[in-house]
N, CA, C and O atoms as a Tripos MOL2 file, in Angstrom:
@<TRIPOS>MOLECULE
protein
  272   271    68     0     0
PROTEIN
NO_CHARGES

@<TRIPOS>ATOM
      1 N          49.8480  -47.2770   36.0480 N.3       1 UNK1
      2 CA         48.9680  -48.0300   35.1660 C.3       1 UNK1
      3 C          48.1680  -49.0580   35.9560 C.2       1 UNK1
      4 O          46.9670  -49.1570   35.7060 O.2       1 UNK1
      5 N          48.6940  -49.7940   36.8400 N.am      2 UNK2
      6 CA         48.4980  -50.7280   37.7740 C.3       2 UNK2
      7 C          47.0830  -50.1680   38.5370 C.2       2 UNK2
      8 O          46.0320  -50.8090   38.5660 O.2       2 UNK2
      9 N          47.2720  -48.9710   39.0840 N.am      3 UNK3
     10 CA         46.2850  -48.0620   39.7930 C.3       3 UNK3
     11 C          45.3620  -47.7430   39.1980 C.2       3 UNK3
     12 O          44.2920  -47.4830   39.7500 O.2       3 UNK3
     13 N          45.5490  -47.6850   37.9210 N.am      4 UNK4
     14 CA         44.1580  -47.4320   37.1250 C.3       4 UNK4
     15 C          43.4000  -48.2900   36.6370 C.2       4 UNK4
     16 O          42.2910  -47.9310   36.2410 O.2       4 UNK4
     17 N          43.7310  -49.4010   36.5580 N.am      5 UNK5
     18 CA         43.1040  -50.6010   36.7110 C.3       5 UNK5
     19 C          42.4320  -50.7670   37.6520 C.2       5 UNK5
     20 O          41.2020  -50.7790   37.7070 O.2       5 UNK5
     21 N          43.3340  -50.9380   38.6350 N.am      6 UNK6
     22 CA         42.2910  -51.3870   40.1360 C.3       6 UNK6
     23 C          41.3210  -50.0790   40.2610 C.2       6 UNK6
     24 O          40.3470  -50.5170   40.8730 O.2       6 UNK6
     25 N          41.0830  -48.6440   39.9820 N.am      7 UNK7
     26 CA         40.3750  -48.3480   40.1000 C.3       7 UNK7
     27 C          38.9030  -48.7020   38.8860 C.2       7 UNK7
     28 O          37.7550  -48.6920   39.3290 O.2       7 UNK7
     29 N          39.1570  -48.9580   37.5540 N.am      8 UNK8
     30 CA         38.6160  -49.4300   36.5940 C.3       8 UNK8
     31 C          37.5770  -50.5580   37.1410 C.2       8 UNK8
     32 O          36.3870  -50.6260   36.8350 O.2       8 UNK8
     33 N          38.2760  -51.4200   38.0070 N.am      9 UNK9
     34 CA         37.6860  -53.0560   38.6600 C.3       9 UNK9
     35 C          36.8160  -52.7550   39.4220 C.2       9 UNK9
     36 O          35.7140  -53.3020   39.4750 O.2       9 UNK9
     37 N          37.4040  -51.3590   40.4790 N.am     10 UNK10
     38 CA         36.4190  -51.5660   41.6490 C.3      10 UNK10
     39 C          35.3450  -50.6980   41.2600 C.2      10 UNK10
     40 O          34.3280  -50.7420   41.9520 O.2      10 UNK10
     41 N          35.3780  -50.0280   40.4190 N.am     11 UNK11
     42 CA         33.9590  -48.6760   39.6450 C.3      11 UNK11
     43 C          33.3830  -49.6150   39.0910 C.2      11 UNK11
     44 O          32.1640  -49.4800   39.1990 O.2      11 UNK11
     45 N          33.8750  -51.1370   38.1620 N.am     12 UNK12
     46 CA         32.7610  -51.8410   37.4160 C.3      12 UNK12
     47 C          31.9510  -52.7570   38.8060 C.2      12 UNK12
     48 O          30.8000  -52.6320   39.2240 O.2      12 UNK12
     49 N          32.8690  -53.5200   39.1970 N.am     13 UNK13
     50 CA         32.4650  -53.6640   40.6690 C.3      13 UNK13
     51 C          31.1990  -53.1790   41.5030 C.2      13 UNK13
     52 O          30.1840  -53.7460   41.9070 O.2      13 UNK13
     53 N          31.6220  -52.0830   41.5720 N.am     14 UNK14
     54 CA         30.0910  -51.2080   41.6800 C.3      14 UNK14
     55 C          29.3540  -50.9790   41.2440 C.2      14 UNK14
     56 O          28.3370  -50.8730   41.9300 O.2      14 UNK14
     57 N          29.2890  -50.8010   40.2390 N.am     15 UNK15
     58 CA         28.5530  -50.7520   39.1550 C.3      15 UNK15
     59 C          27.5170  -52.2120   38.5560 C.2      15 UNK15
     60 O          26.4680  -52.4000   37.9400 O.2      15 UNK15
     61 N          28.4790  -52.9050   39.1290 N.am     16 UNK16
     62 CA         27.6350  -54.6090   38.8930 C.3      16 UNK16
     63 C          27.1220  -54.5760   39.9940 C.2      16 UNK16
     64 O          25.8930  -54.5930   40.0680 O.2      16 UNK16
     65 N          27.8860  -54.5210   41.1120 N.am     17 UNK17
     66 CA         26.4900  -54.8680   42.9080 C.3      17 UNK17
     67 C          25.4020  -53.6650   42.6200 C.2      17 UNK17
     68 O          24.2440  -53.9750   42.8970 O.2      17 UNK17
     69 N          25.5830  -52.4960   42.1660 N.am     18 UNK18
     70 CA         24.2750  -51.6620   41.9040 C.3      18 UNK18
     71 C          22.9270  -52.3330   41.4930 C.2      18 UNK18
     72 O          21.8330  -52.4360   42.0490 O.2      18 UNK18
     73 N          23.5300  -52.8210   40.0860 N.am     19 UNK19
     74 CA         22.6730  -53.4570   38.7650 C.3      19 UNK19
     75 C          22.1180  -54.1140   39.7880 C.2      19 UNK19
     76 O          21.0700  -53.6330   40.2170 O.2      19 UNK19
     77 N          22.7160  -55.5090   40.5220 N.am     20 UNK20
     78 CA         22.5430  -56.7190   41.2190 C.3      20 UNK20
     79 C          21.4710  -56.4740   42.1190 C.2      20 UNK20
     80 O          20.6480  -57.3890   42.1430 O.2      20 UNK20
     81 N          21.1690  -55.2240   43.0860 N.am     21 UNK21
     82 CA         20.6010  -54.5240   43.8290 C.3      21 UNK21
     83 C          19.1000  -54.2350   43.2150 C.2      21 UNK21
     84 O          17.9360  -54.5260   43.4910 O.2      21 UNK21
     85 N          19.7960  -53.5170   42.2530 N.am     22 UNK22
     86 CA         18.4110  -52.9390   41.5560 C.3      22 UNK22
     87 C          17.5130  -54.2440   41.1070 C.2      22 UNK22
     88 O          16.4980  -54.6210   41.6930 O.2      22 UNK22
     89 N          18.1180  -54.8720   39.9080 N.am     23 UNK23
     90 CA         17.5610  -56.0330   39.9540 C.3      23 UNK23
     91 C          16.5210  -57.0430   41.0350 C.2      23 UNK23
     92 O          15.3170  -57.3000   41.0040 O.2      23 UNK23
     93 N          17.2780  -57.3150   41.6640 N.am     24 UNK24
     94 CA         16.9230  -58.2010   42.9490 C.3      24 UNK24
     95 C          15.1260  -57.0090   43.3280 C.2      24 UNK24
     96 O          13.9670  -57.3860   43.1530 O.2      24 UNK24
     97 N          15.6530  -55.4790   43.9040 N.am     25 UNK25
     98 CA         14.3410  -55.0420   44.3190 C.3      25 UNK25
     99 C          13.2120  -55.0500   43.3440 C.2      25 UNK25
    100 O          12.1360  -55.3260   43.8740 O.2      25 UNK25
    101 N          13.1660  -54.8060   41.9790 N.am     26 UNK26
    102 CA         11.9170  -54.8840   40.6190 C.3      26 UNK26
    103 C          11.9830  -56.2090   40.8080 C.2      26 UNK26
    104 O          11.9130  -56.4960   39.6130 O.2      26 UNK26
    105 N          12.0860  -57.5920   41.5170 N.am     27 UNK27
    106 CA         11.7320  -58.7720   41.3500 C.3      27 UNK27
    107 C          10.5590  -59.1150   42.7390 C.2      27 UNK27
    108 O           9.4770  -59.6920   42.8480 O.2      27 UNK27
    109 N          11.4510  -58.4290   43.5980 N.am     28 UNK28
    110 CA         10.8750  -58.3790   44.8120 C.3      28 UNK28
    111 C           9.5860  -57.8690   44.5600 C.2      28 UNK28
    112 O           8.8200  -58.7430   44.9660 O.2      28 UNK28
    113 N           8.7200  -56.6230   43.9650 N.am     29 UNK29
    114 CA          8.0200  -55.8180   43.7310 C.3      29 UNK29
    115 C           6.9250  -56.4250   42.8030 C.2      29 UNK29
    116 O           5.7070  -56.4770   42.9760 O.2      29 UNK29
    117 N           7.7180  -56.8850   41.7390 N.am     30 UNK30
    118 CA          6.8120  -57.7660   40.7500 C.3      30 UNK30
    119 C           6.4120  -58.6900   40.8400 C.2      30 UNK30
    120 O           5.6240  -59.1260   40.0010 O.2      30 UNK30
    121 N           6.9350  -59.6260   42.2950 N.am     31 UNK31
    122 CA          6.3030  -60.7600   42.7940 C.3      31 UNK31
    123 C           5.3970  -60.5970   43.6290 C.2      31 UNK31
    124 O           4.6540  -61.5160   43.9720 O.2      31 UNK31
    125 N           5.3410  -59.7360   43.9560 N.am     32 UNK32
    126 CA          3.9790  -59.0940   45.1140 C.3      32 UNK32
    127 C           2.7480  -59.8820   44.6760 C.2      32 UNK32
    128 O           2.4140  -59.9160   43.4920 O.2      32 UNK32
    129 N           1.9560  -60.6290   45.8090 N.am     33 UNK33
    130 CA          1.0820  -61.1580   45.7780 C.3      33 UNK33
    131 C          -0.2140  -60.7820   45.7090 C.2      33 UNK33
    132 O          -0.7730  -61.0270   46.7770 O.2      33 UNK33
    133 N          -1.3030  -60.0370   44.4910 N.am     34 UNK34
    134 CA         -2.0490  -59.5370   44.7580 C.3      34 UNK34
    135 C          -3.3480  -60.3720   45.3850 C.2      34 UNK34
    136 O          -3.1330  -61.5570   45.6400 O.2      34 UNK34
    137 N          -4.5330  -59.9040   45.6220 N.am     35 UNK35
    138 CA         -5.6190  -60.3930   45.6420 C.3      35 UNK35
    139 C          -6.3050  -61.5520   44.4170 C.2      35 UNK35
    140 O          -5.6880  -62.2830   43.6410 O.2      35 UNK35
    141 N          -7.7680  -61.3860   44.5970 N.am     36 UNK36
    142 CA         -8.2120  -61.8890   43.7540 C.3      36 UNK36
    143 C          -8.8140  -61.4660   42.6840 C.2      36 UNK36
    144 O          -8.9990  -61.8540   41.5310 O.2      36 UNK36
    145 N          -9.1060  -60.4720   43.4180 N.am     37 UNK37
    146 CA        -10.2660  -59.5140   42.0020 C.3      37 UNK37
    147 C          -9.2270  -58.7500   41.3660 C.2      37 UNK37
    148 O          -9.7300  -57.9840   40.5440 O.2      37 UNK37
    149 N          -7.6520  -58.6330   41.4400 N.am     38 UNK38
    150 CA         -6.6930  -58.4250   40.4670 C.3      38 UNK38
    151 C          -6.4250  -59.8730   39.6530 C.2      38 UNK38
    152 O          -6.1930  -59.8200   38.4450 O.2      38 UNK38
    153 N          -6.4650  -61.2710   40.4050 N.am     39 UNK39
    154 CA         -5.9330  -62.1160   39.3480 C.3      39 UNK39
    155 C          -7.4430  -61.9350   37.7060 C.2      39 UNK39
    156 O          -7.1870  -61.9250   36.5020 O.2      39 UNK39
    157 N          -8.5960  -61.8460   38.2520 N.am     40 UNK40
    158 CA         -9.4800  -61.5720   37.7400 C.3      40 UNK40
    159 C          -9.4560  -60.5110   36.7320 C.2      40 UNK40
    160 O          -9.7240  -60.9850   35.6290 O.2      40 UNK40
    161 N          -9.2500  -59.3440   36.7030 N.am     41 UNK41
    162 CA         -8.2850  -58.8440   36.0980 C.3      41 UNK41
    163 C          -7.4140  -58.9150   35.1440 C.2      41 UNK41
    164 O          -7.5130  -58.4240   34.0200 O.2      41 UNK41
    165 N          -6.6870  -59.4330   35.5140 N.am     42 UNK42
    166 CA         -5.6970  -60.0640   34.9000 C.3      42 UNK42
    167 C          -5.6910  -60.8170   33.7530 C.2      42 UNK42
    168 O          -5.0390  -60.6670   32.7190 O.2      42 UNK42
    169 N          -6.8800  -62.0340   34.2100 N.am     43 UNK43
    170 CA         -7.1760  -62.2730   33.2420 C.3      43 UNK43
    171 C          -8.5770  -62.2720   32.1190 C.2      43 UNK43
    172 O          -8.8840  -63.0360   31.2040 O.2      43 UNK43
    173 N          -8.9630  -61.5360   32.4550 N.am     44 UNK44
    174 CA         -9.5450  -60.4780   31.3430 C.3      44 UNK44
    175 C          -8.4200  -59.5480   30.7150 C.2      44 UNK44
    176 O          -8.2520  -59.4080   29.5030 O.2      44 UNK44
    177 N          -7.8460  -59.0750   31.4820 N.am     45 UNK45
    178 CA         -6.6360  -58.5780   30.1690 C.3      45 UNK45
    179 C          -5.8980  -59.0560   29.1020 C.2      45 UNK45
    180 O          -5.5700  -58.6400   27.9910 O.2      45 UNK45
    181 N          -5.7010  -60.2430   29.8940 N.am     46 UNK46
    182 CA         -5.1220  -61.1040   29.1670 C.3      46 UNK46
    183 C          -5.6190  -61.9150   27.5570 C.2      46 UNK46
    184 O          -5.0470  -62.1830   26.5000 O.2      46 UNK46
    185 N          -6.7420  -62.0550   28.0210 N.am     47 UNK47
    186 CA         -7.8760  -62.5220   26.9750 C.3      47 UNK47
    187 C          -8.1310  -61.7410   26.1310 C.2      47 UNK47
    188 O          -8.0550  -62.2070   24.9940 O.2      47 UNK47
    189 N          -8.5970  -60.0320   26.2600 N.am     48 UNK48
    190 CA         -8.7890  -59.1450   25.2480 C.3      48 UNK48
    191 C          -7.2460  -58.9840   25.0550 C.2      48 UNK48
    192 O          -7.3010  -58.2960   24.0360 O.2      48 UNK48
    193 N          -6.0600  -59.1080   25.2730 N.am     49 UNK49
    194 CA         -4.9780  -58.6900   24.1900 C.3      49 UNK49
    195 C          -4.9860  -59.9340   23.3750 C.2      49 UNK49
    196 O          -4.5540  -59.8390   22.2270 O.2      49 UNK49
    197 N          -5.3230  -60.8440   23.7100 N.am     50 UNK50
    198 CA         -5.1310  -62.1800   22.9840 C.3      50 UNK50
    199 C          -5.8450  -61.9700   21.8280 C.2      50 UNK50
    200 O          -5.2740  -62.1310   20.7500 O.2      50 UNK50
    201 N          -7.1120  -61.6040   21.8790 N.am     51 UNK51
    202 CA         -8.0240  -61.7550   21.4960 C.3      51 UNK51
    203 C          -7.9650  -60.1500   20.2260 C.2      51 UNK51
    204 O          -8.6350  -60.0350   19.1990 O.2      51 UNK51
    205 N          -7.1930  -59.3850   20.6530 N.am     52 UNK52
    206 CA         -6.6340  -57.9740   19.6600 C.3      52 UNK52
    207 C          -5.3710  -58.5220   18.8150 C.2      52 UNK52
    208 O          -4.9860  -57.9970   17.7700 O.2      52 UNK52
    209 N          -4.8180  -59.5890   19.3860 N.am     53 UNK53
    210 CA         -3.6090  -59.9830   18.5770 C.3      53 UNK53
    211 C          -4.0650  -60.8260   17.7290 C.2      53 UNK53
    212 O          -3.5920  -60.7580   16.5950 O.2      53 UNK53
    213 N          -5.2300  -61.9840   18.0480 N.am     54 UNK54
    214 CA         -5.7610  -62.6000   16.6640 C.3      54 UNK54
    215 C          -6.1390  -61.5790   15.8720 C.2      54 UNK54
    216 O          -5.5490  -61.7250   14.8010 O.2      54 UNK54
    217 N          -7.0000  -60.3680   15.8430 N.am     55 UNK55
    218 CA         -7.7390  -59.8630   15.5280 C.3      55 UNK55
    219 C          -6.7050  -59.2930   13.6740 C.2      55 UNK55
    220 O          -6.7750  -59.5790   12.4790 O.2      55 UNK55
    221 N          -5.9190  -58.4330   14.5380 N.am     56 UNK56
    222 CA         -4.7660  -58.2820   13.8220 C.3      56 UNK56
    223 C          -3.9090  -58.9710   12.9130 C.2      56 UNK56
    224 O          -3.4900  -58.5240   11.8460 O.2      56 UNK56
    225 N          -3.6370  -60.2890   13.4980 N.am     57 UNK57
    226 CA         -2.8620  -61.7240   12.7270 C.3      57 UNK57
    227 C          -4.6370  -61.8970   11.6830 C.2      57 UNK57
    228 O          -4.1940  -61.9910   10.5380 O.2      57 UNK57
    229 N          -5.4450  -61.9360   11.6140 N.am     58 UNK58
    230 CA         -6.3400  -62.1830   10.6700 C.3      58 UNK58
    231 C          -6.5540  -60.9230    9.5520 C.2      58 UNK58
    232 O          -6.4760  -61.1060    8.3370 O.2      58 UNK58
    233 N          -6.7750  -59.8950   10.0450 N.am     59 UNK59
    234 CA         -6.0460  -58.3050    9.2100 C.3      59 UNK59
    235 C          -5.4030  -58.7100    8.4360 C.2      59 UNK59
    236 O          -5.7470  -58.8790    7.2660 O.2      59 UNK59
    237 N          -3.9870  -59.0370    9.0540 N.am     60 UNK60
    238 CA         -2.8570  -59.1280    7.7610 C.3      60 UNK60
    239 C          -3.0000  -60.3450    7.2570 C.2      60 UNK60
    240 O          -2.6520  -60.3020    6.0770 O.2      60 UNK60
    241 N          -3.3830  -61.5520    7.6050 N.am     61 UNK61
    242 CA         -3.4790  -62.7820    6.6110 C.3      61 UNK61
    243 C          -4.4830  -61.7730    5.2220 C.2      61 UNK61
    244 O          -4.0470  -61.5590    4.0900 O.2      61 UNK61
    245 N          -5.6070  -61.3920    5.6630 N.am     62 UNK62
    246 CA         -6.6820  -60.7940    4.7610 C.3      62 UNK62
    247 C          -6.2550  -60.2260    3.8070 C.2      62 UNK62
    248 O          -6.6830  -60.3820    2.6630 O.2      62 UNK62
    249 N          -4.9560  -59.1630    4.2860 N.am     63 UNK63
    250 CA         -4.8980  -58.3180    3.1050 C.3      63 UNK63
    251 C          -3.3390  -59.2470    2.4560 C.2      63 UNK63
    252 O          -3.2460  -59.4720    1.2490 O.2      63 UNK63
    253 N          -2.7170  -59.4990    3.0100 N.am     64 UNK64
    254 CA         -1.6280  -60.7030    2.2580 C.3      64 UNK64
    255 C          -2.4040  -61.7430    0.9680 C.2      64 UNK64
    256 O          -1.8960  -62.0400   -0.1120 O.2      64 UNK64
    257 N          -3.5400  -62.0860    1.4030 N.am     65 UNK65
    258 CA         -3.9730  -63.2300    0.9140 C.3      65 UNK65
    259 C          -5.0300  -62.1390   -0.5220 C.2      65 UNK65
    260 O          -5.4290  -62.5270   -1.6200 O.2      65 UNK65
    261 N          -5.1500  -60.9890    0.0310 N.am     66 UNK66
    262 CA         -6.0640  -60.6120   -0.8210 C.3      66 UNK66
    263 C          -7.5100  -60.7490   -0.7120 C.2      66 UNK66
    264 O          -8.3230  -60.6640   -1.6320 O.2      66 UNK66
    265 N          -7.7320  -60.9700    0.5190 N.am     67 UNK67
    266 CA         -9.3920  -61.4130    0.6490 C.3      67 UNK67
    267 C         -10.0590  -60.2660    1.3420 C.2      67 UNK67
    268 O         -10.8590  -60.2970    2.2770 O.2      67 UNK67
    269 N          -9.5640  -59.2520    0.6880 N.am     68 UNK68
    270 CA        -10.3870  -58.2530    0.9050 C.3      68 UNK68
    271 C         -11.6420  -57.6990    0.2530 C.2      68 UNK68
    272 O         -12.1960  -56.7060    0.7240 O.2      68 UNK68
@<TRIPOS>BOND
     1     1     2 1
     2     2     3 1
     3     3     4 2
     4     3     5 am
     5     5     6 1
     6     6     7 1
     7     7     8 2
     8     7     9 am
     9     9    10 1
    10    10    11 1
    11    11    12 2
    12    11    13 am
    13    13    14 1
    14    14    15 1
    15    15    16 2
    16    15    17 am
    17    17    18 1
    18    18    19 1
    19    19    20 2
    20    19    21 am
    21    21    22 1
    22    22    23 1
    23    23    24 2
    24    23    25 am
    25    25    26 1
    26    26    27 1
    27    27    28 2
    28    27    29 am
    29    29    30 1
    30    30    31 1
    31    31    32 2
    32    31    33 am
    33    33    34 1
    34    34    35 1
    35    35    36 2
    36    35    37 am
    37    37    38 1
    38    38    39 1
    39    39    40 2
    40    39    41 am
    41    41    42 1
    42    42    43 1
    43    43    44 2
    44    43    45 am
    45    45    46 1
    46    46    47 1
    47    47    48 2
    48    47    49 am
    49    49    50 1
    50    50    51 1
    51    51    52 2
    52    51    53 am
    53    53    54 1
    54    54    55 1
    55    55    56 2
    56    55    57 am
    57    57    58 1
    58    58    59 1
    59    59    60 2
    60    59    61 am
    61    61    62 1
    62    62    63 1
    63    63    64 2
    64    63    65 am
    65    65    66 1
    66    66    67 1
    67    67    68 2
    68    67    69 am
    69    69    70 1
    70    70    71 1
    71    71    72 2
    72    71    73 am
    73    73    74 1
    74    74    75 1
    75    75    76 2
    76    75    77 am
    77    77    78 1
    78    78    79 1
    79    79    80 2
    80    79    81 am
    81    81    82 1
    82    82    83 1
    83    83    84 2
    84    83    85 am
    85    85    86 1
    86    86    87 1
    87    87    88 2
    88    87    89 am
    89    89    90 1
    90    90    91 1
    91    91    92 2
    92    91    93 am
    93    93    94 1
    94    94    95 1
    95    95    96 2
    96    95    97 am
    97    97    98 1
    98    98    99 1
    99    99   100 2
   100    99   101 am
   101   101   102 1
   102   102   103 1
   103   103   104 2
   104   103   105 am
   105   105   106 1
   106   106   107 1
   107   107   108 2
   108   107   109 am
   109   109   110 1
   110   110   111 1
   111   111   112 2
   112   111   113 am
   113   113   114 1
   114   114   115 1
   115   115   116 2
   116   115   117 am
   117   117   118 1
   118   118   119 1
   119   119   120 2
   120   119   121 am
   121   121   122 1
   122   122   123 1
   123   123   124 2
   124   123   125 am
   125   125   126 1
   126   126   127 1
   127   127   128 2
   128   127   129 am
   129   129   130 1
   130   130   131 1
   131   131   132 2
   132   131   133 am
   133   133   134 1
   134   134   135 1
   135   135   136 2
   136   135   137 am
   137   137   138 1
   138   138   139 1
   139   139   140 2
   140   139   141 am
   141   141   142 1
   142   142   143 1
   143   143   144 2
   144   143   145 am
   145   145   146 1
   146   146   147 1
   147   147   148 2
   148   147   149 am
   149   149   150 1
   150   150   151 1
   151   151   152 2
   152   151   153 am
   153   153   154 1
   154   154   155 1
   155   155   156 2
   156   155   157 am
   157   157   158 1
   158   158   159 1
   159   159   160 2
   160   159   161 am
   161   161   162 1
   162   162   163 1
   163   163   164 2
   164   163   165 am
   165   165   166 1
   166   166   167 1
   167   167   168 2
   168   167   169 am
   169   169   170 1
   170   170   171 1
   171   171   172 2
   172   171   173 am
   173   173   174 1
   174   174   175 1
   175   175   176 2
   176   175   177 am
   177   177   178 1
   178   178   179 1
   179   179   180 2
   180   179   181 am
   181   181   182 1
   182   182   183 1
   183   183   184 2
   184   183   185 am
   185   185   186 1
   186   186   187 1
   187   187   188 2
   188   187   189 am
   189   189   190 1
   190   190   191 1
   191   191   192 2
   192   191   193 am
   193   193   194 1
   194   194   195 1
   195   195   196 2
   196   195   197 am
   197   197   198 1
   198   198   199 1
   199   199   200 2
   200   199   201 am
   201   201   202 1
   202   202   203 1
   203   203   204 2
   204   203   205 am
   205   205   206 1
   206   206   207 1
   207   207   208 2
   208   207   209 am
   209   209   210 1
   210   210   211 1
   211   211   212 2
   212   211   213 am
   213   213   214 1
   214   214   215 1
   215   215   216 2
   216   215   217 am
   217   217   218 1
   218   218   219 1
   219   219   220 2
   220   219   221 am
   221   221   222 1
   222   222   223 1
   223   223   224 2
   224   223   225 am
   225   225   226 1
   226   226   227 1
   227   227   228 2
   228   227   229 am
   229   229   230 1
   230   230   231 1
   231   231   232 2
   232   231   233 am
   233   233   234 1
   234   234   235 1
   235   235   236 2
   236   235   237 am
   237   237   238 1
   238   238   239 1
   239   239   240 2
   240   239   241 am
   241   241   242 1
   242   242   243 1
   243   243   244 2
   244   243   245 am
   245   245   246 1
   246   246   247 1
   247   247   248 2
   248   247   249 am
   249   249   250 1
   250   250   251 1
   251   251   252 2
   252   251   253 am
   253   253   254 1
   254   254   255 1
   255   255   256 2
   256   255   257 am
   257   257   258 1
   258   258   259 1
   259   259   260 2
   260   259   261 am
   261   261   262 1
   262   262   263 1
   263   263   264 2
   264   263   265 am
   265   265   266 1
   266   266   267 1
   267   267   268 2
   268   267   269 am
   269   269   270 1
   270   270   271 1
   271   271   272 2
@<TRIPOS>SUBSTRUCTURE
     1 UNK1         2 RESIDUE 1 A UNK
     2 UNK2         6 RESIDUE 1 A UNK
     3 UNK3        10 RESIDUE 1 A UNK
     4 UNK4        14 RESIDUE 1 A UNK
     5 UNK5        18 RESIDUE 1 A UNK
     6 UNK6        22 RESIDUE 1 A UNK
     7 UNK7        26 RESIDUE 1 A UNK
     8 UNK8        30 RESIDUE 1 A UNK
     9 UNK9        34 RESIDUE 1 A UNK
    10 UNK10       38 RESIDUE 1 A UNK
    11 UNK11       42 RESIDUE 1 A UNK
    12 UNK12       46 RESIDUE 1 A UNK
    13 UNK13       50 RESIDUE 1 A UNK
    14 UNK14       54 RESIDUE 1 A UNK
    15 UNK15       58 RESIDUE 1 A UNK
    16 UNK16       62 RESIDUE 1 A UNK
    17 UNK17       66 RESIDUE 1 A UNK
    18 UNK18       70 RESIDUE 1 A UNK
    19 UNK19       74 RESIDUE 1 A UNK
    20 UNK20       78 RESIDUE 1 A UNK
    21 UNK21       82 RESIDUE 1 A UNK
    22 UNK22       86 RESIDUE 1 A UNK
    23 UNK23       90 RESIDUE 1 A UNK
    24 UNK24       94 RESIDUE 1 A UNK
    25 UNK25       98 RESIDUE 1 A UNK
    26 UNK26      102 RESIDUE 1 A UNK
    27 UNK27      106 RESIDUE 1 A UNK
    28 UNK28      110 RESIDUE 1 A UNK
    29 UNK29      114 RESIDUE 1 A UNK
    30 UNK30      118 RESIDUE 1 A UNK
    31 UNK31      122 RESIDUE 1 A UNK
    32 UNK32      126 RESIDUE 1 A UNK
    33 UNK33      130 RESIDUE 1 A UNK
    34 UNK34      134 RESIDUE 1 A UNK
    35 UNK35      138 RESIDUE 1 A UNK
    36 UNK36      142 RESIDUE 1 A UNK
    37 UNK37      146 RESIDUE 1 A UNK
    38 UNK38      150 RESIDUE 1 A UNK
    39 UNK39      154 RESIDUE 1 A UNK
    40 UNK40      158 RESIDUE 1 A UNK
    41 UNK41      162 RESIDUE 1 A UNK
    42 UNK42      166 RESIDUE 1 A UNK
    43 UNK43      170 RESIDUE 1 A UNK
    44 UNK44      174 RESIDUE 1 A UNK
    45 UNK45      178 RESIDUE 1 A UNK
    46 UNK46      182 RESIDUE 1 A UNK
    47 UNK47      186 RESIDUE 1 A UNK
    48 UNK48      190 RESIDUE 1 A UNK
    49 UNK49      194 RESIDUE 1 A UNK
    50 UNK50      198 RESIDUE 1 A UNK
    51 UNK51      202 RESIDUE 1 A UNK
    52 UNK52      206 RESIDUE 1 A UNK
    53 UNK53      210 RESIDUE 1 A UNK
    54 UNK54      214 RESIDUE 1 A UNK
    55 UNK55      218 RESIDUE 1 A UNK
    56 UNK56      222 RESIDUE 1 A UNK
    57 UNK57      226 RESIDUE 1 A UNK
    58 UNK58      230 RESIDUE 1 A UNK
    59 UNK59      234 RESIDUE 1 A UNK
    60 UNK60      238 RESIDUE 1 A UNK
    61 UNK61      242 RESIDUE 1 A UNK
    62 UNK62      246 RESIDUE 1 A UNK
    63 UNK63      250 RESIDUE 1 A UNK
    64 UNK64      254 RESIDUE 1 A UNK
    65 UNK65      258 RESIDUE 1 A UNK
    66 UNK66      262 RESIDUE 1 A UNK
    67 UNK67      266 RESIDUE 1 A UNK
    68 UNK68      270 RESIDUE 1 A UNK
């Protein structure tokens, strides 16, 4: 019983330094420093989703409120 435990510990064990691994590299990756004409980019994207999410939040006030 004893043995199956310790094998239980050291498989989660592994299983956590994996995660820990994986983790750590998609941070590494997503911090990547782009240029400029990506921050640019960026934010123009940023602005038209903003700008699709009011769009939407005013939609449903419209038809909630009835001011259609």
């Amino acid at each position: 019983m004893a043995s199956y435990i310790n094998k239980q510990v050291i498989e989660l064990n592994k299983v956590t330094e994996e995660n820990r691994n994986r983790a750590t590299r998609s941070v590494k990756t997503d911090t990547h420093l782009s240029g400029p004409e990506d921050s640019g980019r960026r934010l123009y994207r940023m602005v038209a989703v903003s700008f699709g999410m009011l769009c939407v939040l005013q939609v449903t006030l419209n038809i909630s409120l009835r001011l259609v």
